[in-house]
C-alpha positions as CSV (number, residue, x, y, z in Angstrom):
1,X,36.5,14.8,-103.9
2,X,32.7,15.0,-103.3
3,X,30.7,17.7,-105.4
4,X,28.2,19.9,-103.6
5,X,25.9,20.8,-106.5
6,X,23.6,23.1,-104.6
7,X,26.4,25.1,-104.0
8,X,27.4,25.1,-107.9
9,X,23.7,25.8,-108.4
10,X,23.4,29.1,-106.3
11,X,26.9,29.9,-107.6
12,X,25.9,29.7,-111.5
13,X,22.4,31.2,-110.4
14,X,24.2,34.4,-108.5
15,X,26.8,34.8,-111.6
16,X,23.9,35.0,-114.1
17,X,21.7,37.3,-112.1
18,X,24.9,39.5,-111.5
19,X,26.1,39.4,-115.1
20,X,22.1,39.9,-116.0
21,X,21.9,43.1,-113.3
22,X,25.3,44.6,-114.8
23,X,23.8,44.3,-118.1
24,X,20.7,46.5,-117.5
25,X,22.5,48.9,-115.5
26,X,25.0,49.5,-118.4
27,X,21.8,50.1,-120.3
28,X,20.5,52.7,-118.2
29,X,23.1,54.9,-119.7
30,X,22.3,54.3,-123.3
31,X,19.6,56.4,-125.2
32,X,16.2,54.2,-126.0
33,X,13.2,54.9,-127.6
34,X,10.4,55.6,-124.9
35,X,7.6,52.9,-125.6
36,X,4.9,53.6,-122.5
37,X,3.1,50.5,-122.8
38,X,6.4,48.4,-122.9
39,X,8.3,50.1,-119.9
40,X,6.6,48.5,-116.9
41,X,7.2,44.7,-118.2
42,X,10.7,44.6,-117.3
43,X,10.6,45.5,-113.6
44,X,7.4,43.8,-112.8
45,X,9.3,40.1,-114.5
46,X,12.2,41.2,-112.3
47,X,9.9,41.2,-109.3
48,X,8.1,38.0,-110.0
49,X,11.0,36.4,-110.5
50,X,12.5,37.8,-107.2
51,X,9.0,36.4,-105.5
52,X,9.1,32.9,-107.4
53,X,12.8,32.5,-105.9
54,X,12.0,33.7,-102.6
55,X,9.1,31.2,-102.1
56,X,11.5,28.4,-103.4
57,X,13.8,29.3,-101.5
58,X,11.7,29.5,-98.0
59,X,10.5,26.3,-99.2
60,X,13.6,25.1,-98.8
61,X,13.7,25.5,-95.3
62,X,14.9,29.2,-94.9
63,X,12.5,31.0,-92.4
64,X,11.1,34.3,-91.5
65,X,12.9,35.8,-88.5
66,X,12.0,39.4,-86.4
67,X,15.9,40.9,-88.0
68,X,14.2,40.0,-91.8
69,X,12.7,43.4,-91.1
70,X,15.8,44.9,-92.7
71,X,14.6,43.7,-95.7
72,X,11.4,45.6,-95.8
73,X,13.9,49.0,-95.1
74,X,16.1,47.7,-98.0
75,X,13.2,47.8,-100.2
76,X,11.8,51.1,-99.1
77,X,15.6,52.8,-99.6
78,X,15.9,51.2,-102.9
79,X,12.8,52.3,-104.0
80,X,14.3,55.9,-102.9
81,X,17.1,55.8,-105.6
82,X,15.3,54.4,-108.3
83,X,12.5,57.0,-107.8
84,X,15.1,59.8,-107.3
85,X,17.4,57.5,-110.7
86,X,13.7,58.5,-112.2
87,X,14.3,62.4,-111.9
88,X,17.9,62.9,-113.0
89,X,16.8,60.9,-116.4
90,X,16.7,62.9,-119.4
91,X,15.1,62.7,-122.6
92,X,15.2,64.0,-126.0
93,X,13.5,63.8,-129.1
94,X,15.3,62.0,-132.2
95,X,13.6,62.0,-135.4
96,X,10.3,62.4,-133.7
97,X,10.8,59.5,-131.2
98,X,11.3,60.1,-127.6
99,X,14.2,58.9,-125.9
100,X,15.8,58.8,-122.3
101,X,18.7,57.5,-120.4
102,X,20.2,58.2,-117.2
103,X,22.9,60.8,-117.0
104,X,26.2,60.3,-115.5
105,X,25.1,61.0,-111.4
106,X,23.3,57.9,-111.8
107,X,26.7,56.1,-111.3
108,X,26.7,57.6,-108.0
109,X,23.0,55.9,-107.5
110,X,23.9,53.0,-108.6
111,X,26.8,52.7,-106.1
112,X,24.4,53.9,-103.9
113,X,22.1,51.0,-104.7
114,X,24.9,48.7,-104.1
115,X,25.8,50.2,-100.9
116,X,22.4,49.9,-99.1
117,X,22.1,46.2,-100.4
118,X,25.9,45.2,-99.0
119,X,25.3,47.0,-96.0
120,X,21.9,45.8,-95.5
121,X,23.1,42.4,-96.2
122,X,26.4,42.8,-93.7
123,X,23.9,44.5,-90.9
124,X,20.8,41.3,-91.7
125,X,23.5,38.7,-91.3
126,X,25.2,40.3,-88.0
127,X,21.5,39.9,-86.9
128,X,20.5,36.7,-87.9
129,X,18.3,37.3,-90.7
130,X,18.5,34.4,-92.8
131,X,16.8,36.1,-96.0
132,X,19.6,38.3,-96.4
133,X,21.6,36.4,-99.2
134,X,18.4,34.8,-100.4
135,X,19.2,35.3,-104.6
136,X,15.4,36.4,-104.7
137,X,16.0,38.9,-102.4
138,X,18.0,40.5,-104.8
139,X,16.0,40.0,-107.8
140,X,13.4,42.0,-105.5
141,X,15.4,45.2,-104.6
142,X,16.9,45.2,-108.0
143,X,13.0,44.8,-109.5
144,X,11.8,47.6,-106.8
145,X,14.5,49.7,-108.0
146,X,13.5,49.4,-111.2
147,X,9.8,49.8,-111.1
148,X,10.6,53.0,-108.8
149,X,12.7,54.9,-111.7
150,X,9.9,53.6,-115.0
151,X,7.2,54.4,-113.0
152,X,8.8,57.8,-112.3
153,X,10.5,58.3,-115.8
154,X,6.9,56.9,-117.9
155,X,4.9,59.7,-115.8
156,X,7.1,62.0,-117.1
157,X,7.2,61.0,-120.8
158,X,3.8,61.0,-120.5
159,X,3.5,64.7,-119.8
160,X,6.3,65.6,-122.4
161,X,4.5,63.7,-125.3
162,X,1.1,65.2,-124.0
163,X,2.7,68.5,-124.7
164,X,4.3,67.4,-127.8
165,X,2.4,67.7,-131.8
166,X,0.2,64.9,-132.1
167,X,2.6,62.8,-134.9
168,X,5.5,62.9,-132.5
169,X,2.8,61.4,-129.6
170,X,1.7,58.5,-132.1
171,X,5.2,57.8,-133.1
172,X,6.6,58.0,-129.7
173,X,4.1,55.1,-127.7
């Protein structure tokens, strides 16, 4: 029996990305403290790490071809439900510290989320594009996702603690 190890390699790399996606999501529904100057660092390691894979993995011989454009309209529709993931999140205030979390329609997002990337991967291969199941291609929409909702969610924290006493604004960033 001969041993393929790239195709162990993408296997182990696509169960630890999925396992490391599920993982975040789950948090989504959890109440955190609201730290502004924190918030953007986890979305924008996603998406560099989504870019680092991509490049290795065009270097390894995949190329850009005219049906890849379904990637660019994965991004933009992803961007959509994290943006509109970035509205339905609520926040409250816990012993002067600002908190948010998703609220339950953001299953329905997620599945959403999940939905556009399937279909746009089904619809990409049918094509031809060869990006499709690249695993930095889903580090990317997962990372554009994800930069959509902070972006959306940190503007509004910003506004409520700008409204808020002064203590609960220094304890809250």
């Amino acid at each position: 029996m001969h041993w393929d190890w790239g195709v162990a390699n993408q296997v182990v790399d696509d169960v630890i990305i999925t396992v490391g996606i599920a993982v975040l999501i789950v948090r989504q529904f959890i109440w955190r403290s609201t730290q502004l100057h924190r918030m953007l660092r986890l979305p924008v390691a996603i998406i560099a790490a989504g870019l680092v894979y991509l490049v290795i993995e065009l270097w390894g011989g995949l190329r850009w071809v005219p049906a890849d454009w379904i990637i660019i309209g994965e991004l933009l529709l992803v961007a959509v439900t994290g943006t509109i993931m970035g509205y339905v999140t609520r926040f409250r205030t816990v012993d002067e510290h600002l908190q948010y979390k998703l609220i339950p329609v953001g299953v329905w997002l997620w599945a959403l989320f999940i939905l556009i990337r399937v279909g746009c991967f089904y619809l990409a291969s049918t094509l031809g594009a060869n990006l499709a199941e690249a695993t930095g291609l889903i580090l990317l929409s997962f990372g554009t996702n994800r930069l959509a909702a902070i972006v959306i969610v940190r503007r509004r924290a910003e506004k409520i603690l700008a409204s808020a006493p002064r203590d609960v604004e220094e304890n809250a960033s």
